[in-house]
C-alpha positions in Angstrom: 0.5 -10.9 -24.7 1.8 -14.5 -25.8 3.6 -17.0 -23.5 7.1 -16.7 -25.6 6.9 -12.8 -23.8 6.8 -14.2 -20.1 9.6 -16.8 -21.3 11.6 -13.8 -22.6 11.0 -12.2 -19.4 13.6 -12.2 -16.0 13.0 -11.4 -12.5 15.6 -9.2 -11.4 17.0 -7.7 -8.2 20.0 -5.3 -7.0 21.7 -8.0 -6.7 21.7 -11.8 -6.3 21.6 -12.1 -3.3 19.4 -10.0 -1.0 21.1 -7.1 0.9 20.0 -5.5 4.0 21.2 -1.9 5.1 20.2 -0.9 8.2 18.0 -1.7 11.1 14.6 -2.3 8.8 15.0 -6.0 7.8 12.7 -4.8 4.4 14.6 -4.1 1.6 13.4 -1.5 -1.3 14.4 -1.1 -4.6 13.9 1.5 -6.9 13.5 0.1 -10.7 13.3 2.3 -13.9 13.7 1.7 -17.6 13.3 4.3 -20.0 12.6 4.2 -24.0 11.2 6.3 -27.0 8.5 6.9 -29.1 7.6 8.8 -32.0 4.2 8.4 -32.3 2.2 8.0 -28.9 -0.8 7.7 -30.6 -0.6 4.5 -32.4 1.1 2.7 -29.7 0.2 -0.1 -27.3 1.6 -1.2 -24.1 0.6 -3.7 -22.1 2.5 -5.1 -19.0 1.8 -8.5 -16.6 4.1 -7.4 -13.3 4.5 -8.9 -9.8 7.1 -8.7 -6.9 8.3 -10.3 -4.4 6.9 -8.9 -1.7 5.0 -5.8 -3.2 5.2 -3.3 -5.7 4.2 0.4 -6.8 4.4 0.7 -10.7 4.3 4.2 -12.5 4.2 5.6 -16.5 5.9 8.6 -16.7 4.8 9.4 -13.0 1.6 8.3 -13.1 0.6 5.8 -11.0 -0.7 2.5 -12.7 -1.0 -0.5 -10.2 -0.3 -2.0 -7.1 0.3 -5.2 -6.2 0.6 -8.3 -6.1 -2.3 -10.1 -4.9 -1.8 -11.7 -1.6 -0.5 -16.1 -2.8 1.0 -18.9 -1.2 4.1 -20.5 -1.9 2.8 -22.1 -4.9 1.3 -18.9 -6.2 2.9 -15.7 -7.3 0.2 -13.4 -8.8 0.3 -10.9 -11.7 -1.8 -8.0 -12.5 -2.0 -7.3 -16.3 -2.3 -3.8 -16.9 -2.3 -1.6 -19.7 0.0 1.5 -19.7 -1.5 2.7 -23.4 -2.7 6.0 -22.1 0.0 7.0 -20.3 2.5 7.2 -22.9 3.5 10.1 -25.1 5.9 10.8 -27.9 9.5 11.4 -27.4 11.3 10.0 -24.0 8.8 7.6 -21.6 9.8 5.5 -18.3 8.3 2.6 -16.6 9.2 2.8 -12.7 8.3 1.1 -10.2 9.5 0.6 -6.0 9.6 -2.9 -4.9 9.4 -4.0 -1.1 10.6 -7.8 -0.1 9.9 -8.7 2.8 12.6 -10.4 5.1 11.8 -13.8 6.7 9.3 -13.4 9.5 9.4 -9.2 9.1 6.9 -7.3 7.9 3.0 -8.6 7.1 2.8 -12.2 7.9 -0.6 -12.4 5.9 2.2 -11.5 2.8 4.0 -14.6 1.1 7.5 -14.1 0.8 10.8 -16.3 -1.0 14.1 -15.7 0.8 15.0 -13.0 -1.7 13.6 -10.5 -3.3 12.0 -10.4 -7.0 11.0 -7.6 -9.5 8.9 -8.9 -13.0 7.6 -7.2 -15.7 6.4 -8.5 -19.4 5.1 -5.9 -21.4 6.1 -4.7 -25.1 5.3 -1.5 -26.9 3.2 -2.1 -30.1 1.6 -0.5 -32.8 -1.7 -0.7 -33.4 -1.6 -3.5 -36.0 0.3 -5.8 -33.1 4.0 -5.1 -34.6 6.6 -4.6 -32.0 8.2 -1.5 -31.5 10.3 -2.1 -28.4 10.4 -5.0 -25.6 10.5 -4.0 -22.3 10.6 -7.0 -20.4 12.9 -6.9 -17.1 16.4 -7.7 -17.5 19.7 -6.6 -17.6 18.7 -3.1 -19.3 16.3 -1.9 -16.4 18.4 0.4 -13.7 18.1 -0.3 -10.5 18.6 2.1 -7.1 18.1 0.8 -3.3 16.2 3.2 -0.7 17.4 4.4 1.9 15.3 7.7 3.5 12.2 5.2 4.3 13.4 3.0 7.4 10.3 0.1 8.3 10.2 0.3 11.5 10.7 -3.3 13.0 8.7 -4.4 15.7 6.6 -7.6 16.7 3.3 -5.8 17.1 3.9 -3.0 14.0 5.5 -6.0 11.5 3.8 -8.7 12.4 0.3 -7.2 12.7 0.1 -3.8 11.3 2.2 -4.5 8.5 5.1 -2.3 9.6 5.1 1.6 10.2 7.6 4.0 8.3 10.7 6.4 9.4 11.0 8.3 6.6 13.6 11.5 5.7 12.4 14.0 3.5 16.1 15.5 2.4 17.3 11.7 1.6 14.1 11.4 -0.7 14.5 10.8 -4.5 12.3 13.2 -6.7 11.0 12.6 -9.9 12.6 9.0 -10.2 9.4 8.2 -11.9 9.4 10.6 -14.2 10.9 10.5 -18.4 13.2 13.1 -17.6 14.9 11.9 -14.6 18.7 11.3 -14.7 19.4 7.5 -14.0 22.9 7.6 -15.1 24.5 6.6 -11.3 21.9 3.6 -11.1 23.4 0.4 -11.2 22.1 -2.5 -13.9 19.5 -4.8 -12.6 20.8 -8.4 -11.9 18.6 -11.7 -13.0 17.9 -13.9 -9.6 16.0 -16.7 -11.9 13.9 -17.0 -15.2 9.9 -17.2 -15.9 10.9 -21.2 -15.7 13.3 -23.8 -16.2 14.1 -24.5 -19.8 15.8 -27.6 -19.7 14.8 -29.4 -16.3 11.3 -27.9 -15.9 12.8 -27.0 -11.9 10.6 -24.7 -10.2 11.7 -21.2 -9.4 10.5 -19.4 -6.3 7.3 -17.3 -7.7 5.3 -19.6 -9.8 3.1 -16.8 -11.9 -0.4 -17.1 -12.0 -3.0 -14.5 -13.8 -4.8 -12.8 -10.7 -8.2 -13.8 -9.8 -9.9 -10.7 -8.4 -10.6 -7.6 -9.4 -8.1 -4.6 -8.4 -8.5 -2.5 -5.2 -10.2 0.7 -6.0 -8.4 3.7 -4.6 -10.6 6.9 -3.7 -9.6 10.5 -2.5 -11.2 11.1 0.7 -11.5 13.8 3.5 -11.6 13.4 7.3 -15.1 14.3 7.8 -14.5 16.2 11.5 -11.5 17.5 13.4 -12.0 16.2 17.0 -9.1 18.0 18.8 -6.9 20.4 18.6 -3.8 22.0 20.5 -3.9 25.2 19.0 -7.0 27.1 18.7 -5.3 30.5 16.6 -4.8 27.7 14.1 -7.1 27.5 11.1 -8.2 24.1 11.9 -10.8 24.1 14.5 -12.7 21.1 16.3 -16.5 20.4 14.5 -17.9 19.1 11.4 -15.1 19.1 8.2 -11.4 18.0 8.1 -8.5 20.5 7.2 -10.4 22.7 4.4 -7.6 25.4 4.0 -4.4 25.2 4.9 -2.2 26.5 8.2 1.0 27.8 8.8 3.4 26.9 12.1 6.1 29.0 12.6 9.8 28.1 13.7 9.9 26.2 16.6 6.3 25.4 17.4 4.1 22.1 17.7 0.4 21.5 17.2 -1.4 18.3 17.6 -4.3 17.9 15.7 -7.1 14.8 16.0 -9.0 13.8 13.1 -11.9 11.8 12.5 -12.7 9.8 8.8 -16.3 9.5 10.5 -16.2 5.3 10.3 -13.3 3.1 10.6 -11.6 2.7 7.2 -8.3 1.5 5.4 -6.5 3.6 3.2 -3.1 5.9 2.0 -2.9 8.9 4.5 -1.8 11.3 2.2 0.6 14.8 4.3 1.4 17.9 1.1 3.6 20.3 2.8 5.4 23.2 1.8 8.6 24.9 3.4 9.4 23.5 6.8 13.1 21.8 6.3 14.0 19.0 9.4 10.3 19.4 10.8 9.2 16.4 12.3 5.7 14.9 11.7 3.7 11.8 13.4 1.0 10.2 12.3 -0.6 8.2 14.4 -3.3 5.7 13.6 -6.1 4.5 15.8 -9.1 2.5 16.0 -11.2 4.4 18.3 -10.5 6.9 21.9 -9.3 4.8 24.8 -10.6 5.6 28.6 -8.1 5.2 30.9 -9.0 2.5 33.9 -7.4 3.0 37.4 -8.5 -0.6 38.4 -6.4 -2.6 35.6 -3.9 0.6 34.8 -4.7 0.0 31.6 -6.4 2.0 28.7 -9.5 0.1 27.5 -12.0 0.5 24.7 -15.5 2.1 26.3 -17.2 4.8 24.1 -15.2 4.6 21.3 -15.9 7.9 19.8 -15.9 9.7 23.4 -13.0 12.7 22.2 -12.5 12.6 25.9 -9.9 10.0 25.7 -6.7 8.9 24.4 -6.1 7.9 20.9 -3.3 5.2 21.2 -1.8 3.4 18.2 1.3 2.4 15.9 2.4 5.7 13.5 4.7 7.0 10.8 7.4 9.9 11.2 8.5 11.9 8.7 11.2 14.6 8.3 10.2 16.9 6.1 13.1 17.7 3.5 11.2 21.4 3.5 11.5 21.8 -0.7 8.2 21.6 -1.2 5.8 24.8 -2.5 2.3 25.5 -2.8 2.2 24.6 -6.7 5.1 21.4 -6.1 4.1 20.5 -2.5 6.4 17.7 -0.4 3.8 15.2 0.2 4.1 11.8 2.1 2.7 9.1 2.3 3.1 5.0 3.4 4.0 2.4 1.4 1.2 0.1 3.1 -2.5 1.4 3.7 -3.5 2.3 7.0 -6.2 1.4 9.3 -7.9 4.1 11.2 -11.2 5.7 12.2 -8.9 8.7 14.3 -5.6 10.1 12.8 -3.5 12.0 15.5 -1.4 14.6 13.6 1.5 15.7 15.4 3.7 18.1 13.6 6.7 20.2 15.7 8.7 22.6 13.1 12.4 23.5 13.4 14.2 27.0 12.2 11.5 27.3 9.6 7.5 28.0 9.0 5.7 24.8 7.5 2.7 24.9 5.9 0.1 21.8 5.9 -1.4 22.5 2.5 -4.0 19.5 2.9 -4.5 16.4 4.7 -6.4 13.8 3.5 -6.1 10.1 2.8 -7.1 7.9 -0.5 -9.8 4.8 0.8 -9.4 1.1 -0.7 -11.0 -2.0 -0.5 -12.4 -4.5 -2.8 -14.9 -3.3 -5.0 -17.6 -4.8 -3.6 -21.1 -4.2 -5.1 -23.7 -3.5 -2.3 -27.4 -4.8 -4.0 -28.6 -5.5 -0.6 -30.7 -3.4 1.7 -32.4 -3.5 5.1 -35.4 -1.6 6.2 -37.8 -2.2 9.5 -40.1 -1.0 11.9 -37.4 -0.9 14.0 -35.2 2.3 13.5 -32.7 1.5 15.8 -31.6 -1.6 14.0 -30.4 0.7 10.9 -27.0 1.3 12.3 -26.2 -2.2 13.3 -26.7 -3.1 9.2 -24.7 -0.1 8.2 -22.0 -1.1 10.7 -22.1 -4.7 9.1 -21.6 -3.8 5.9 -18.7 -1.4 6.6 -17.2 -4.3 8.7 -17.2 -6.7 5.3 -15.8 -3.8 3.5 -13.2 -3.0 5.6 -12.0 -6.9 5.9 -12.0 -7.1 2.2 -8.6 -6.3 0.2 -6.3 -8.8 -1.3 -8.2 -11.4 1.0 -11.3 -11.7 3.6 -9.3 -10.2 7.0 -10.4 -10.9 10.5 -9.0 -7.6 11.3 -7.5 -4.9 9.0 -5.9 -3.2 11.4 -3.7 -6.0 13.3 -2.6 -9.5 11.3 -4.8 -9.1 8.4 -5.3 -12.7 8.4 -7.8 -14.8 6.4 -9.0 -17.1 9.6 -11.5 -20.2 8.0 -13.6 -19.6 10.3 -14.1 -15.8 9.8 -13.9 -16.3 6.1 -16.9 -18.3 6.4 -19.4 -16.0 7.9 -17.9 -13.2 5.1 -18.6 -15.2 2.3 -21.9 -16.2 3.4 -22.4 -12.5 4.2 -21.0 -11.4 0.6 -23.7 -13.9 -0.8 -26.1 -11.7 0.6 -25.1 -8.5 0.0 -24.2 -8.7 -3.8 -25.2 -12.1 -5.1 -21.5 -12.6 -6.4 -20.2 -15.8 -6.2 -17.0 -15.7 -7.8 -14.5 -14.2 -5.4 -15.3 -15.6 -2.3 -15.1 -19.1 -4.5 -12.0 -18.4 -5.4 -11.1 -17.7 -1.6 -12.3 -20.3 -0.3 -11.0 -22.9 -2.7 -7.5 -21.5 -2.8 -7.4 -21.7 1.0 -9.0 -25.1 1.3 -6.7 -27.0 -2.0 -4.8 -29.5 -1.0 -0.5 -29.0 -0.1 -2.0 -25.2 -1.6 -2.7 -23.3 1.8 -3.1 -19.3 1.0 0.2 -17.5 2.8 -2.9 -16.2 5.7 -3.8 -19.9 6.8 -0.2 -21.0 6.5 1.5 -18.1 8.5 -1.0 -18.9 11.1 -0.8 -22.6 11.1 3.3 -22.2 11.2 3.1 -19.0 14.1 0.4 -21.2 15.9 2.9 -24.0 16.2 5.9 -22.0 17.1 3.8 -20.6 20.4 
């Protein structure tokens, strides 16, 4: 894709100035734009996207990429990302839910302008390179704002967890990513600011930059054990494997079931549902079971995977909108990945049965290639290197973490030890290179040290 593209290309908005509605101080925007094609076969479509804060794209429902990677004030990153086999002949759309992040709100390791962005340079093409339509953001993409998924705002769930989620089923939007969705009622995108200043070379807030790492990998994954449960007559039952068939709750009752992913991991908790209209459902996310202490009155961390405990946490609630089936189920999910080794599943129902058709969650991380190995005389020690390299995994996403499930911050300290770490595990050079010298470049601090260095000053 040449440089005129990008020029040709606007970040857009709802409007031009940002707009918050309600008591989450995150706004979301829905973005679609739809176009035709008669021959699916021979075309071409390539797409360089970012947002301002995050973003979800889709092709004609499938999901494609999210982003951006995690930059600084002086670095807005794109993914490039190529839609060709999503596309078919006849009516397509390009969609995609955008999430800007308000001031001091939501994840402070996340760089944020004062308003929020949506940008997209892509152009369908055959396969000789002609140009069969331009879909670059601009005044012909449609636009929507949410309003059934509330962040809930909160020092410790914003500032650290990233923010946890109020959502309502009935309000939800379905199929808004698909070709055939009606998009009449949406309202025309507005430009907030070109690629870049033709005429005085002035900087704009997001200052696009190819990104440097590889994508997140995203993997479907099942909790390996339940670990409680309030209802025995229930098909879940407490011992080795996660939810393997589904389970029906009838009008007006509650279960509470305790799962276990079997090692502390970060990923997309993923509820289907079917039936079940205004039931309510928690998930709550936790590191490990607590142990109540008389002396302090305090919970505290002892044996962690003691089910004996108290799993304590932040969580997501949703209402379930109860249209969902067994062959089109209602299925929720965040926005942001989780952090969690125990998932407490509360669900209470209302005048009708729900069904739980499945409960499982989709793992990311960095794809980091393990060449390493440890053996010794010593059997003992086996765990403490499996529990090391999990720990890297885990603090590797967008950035090296000192914790995934609180700040998710890129410390200089902590990202020392990683990188020497990452050495020797996978002999790979490049990415923690590139961490460490965009942290470390001069007036170029990475949005993790500078949140820290500005929050640090403030206390």
């Amino acid at each position: 894709m040449s440089d005129d593209a990008m020029k040709e290309t606007r970040w857009i908005w709802l409007h031009e100035e940002q707009v918050i509605k309600g008591k989450g101080l995150q706004e979301q925007i829905y973005f679609r734009r739809s176009f035709e094609l008669e021959d699916a076969a021979d075309a071409e479509l390539r797409v360089r996207v970012s947002a301002d804060s995050r973003y979800r794209l889709y092709v004609n429902g499938v999901p494609v990429s999210r982003g951006p990677g995690k930059g600084d004030s002086h670095t807005q990153y794109y993914e490039e990302v190529d839609c060709s086999p999503y596309l078919r002949e006849g009516r397509n759309a390009i969609a995609a839910r955008a999430v800007h992040f308000h001031g001091m709100e939501g994840p402070i390791s996340v760089s944020r302008a004062n308003r929020g962005g949506f940008f997209l340079s892509g152009e369908v093409t055959d396969r000789a390179g002609r140009t069969i339509v331009k879909l670059h953001t601009d005044e012909r993409w449609r636009c929507l704002q949410e309003t059934a998924i509330v962040f809930e705002v909160t020092d410790w769930e914003t500032g650290f967890a990233g923010g946890t989620e109020n959502a309502a089923g009935h309000q939800r939007m379905l199929g808004w990513t698909t070709a055939d969705y009606a998009d009449a009622d949406w309202r025309p995108a507005v430009e907030v600011s070109q690629y870049e200043d033709p005429v005085y070379g002035q900087l704009n807030p997001w200052t696009l930059t190819p990104r440097d790492i590889p994508t997140l990998y995203e993997e479907e994954r099942a909790f390996a054990a339940v670990t409680k449960t309030s209802r025995t007559d229930l098909g879940p039952q407490v011992g080795t494997g996660g939810l393997k068939r589904p389970f029906t709750l009838g009008p007006r009752q509650s279960v509470v079931l305790e799962l276990d992913a079997g090692e502390l991991t970060t990923g997309y908790p993923v509820l289907a549902m079917a039936g079940g209209k205004n039931a309510k459902a928690k998930l709550l996310y936790a590191e490990c079971y607590r142990q109540y202490d008389e002396t302090s009155g305090t919970y505290v961390k002892g044996v962690r995977d003691d089910a004996a405990g108290t799993l304590i946490g932040v969580f997501d609630r949703y209402e379930a909108g109860g249209y969902g089936t067994a062959e089109r189920p209602e299925a929720y999910e965040p926005f942001l990945f989780r952090t969690f080794r125990y998932v407490a599943l509360e669900i209470e129902t209302a005048e009708e049965p729900l069904t739980v058709l499945s409960f499982d969650y989709r793992e990311t991380g960095y794809p980091l290639a393990v060449k390493a190995s440890f053996s010794g005389s010593d059997a003992s020690l086996q765990p403490l290197w499996d529990i090391s390299v999990n720990t890297l995994r885990r603090c590797m996403h967008d950035t090296y973490e000192d914790c995934p499930y609180y700040e998710q911050l890129q410390y200089a300290m902590d990202t020392r030890l990683q990188i020497l770490f990452t050495y020797q595990l996978s002999g790979d050079d490049a990415w923690p290179g590139r961490r460490y010298s965009t942290s470390t470049a001069p007036g170029c601090r990475t949005a993790c040290s500078k949140v820290v260095t500005r929050r640090c000053c403030r206390r």
